[in-house]
C-alpha positions in Angstrom: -7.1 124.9 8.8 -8.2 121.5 8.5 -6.3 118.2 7.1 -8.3 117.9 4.1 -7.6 121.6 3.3 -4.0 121.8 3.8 -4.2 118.6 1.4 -5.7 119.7 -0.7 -3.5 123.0 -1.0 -0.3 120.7 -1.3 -1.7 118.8 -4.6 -2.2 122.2 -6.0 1.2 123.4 -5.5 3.0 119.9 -6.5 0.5 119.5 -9.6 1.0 123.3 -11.0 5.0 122.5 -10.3 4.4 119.1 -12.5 2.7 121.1 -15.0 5.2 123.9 -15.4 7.9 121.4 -15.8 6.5 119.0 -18.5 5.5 122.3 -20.5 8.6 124.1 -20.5 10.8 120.7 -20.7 12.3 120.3 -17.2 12.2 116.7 -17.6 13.6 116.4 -21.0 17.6 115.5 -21.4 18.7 118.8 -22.4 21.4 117.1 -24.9 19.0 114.9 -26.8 16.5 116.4 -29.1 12.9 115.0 -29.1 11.7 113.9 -32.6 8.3 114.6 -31.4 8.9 118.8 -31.2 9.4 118.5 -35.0 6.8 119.3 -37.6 5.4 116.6 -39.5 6.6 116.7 -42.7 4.9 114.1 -44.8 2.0 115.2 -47.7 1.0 118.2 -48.6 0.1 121.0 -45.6 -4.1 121.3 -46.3 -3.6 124.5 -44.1 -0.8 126.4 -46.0 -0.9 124.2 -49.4 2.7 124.4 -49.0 4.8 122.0 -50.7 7.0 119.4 -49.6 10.2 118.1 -49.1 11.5 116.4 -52.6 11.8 113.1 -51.2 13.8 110.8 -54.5 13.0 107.1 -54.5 13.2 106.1 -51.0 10.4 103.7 -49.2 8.1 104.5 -46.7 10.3 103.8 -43.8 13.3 105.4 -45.1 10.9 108.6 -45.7 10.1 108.3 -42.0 14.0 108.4 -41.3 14.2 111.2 -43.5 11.6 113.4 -42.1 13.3 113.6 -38.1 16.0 115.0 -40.0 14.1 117.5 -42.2 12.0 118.5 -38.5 15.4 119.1 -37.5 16.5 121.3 -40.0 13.1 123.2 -40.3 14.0 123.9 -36.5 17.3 125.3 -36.6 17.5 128.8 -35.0 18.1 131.1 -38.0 17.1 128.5 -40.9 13.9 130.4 -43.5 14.0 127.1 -44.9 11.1 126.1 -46.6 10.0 121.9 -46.8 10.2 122.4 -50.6 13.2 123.6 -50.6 14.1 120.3 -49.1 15.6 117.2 -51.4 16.5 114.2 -49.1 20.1 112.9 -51.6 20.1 109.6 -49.6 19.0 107.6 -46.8 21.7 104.9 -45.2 21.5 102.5 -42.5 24.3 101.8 -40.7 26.1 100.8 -37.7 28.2 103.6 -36.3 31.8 102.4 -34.1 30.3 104.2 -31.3 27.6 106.1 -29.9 28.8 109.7 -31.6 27.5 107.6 -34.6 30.4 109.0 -36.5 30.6 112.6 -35.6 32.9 113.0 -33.2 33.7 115.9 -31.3 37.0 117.0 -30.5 37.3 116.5 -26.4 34.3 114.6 -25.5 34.3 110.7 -25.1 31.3 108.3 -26.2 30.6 104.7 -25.5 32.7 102.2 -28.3 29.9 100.2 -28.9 28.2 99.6 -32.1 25.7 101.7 -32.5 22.8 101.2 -35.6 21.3 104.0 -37.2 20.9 105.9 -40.1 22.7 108.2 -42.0 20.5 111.1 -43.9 22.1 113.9 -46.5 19.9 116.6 -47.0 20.6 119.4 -49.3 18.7 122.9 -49.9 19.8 125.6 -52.8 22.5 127.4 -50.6 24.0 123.8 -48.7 23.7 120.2 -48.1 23.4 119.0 -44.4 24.6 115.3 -43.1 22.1 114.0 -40.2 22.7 110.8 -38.4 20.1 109.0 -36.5 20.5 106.2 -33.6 17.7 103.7 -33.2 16.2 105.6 -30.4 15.3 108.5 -32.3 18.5 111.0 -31.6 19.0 113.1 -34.3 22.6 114.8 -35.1 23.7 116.6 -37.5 27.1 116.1 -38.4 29.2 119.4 -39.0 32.1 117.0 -40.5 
């Protein structure tokens, strides 16, 4: 076999590995959700005419805000929630005490520094959710 072969056999192998990672996530953090795996949510879906989320008196930015915490809830396991079932109560900023961004859990520790983000209350027919959101796009929803 020659060098170039063998080569060329080796950047096969290590390129389908790289592929099969990035597509099934083995390079994401497995504790921080990715805004960009949620649906967009802005607009009316051309494809589906379906409506969406009832949004309130918010601006732009804040509707931005609002809509990694509607992907969110659109992507919970075991959620038929529909966008239009969807009416965003408020939009907050704020600047949490530490990075849980004020939804502690019982037996885990988190860094005390201030940490600025949003807080976003969501609320269908059946129950109204409470997201918070850091700067950097980690979305939690707060089971308080």
């Amino acid at each position: 076999m020659s060098t170039d072969t063998f080569k060329l056999i080796l950047f096969t192998i290590g390129f389908t590995v790289f592929v099969a990672l990035l597509f099934n996530g083995g390079f994401a953090g497995s504790n921080v959700i990715s805004t960009n795996e949620f649906p967009t949510v802005t607009g009316l879906d051309e494809t589906t005419n379906q409506a969406q989320p009832v949004y309130g008196d918010i601006s732009e930015k804040l509707k931005v805000v609002a809509d990694k915490a509607i992907g969110s809830l659109l992507n919970t396991p075991g959620l038929n929630i529909a966008p239009s079932q969807i009416t965003v109560v408020s939009v907050t900023e704020e600047n949490f005490p530490n990075t849980a961004l004020g939804c502690e859990k019982e037996g885990m520790s988190y860094a005390q520094v201030i940490t600025s983000g949003y807080k976003v209350i969501l609320e269908t027919s059946e129950k109204t959710y409470n997201y918070r959101l850091d700067k950097t796009d980690q979305v939690v929803l707060c089971e308080k």
